[in-house]
Structures are given as C-alpha cells and as structure tokens.
C-alpha positions as CSV (number, residue, x, y, z in Angstrom):
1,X,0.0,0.0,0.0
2,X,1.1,3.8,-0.8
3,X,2.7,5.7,2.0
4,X,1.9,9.8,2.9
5,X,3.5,11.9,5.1
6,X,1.1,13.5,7.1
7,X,1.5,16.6,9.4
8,X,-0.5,17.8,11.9
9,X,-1.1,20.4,14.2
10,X,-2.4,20.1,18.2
11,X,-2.5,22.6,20.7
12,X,-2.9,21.8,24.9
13,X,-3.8,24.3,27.4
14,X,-2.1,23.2,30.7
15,X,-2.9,23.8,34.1
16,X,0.2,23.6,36.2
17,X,1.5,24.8,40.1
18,X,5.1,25.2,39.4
19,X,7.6,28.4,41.0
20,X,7.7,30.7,37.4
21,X,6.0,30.9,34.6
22,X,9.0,29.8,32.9
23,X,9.7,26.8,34.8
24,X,5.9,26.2,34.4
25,X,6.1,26.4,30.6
26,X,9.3,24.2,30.2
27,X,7.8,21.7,32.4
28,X,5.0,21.8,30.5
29,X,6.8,21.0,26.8
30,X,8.7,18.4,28.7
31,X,5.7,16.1,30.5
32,X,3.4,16.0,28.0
33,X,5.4,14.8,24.9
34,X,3.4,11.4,25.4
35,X,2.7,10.8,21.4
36,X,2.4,7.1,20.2
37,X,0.2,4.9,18.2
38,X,-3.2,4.3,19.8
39,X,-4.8,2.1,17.2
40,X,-5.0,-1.6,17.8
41,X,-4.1,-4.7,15.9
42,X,-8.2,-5.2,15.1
43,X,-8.0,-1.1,13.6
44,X,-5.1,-1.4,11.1
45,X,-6.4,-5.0,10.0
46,X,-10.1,-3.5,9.5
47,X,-8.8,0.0,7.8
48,X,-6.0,-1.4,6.1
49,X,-3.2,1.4,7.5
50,X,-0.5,1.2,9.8
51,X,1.6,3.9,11.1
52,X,5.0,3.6,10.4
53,X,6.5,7.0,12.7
54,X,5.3,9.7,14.9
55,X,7.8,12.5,15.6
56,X,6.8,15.5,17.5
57,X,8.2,18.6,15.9
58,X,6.7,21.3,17.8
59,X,6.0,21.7,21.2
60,X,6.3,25.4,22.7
61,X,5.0,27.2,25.8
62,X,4.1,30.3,24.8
C-alpha cells in the first residue's frame, strides 16, 4: 500500500503549580510529549493502514 506523510497540528492548554512561569512552561513542553500509536491490531487490520513514525516537531509554551 502507498505511504503519505502527514502533518498535523495540536494545541494543549495546561494547568500547572510550578515556581515561574517559565519553569511552568518548560515543564510543561517536557511532560506531556506522550505521542504514540493508539490504534489496535483489530483497527489497522479493519482499515487497512499502519503507522509507520510519529515525531513530534513542535512543542512550545508560549
């Protein structure tokens, strides 16, 4: 089957207790990177896909 690249675009809105905005904002970027596959065997087998690669390429506080 064909490949594509794909990109998409999310945005979060955290709520977070930390000491600074800064600190709050780096902490932020770094504990909620969790990106991964959530399809099961059942979905790529009944849709005929399967992800090869998920990459996060942005993640800013702003």
């Amino acid at each position: 089957m064909p490949e594509y690249e794909i990109t998409l675009t999310k945005a979060y809105t955290v709520r977070i207790k930390a000491g600074n905005e800064e600190s709050a904002k780096r902490l932020s970027e770094y504990y909620t990177g969790d990106i991964k596959d959530l399809s099961t065997p059942r979905d790529r087998k009944a849709r005929r896909f399967k992800i090869l690669e998920i990459k996060c390429t942005v993640n800013e506080g702003a």
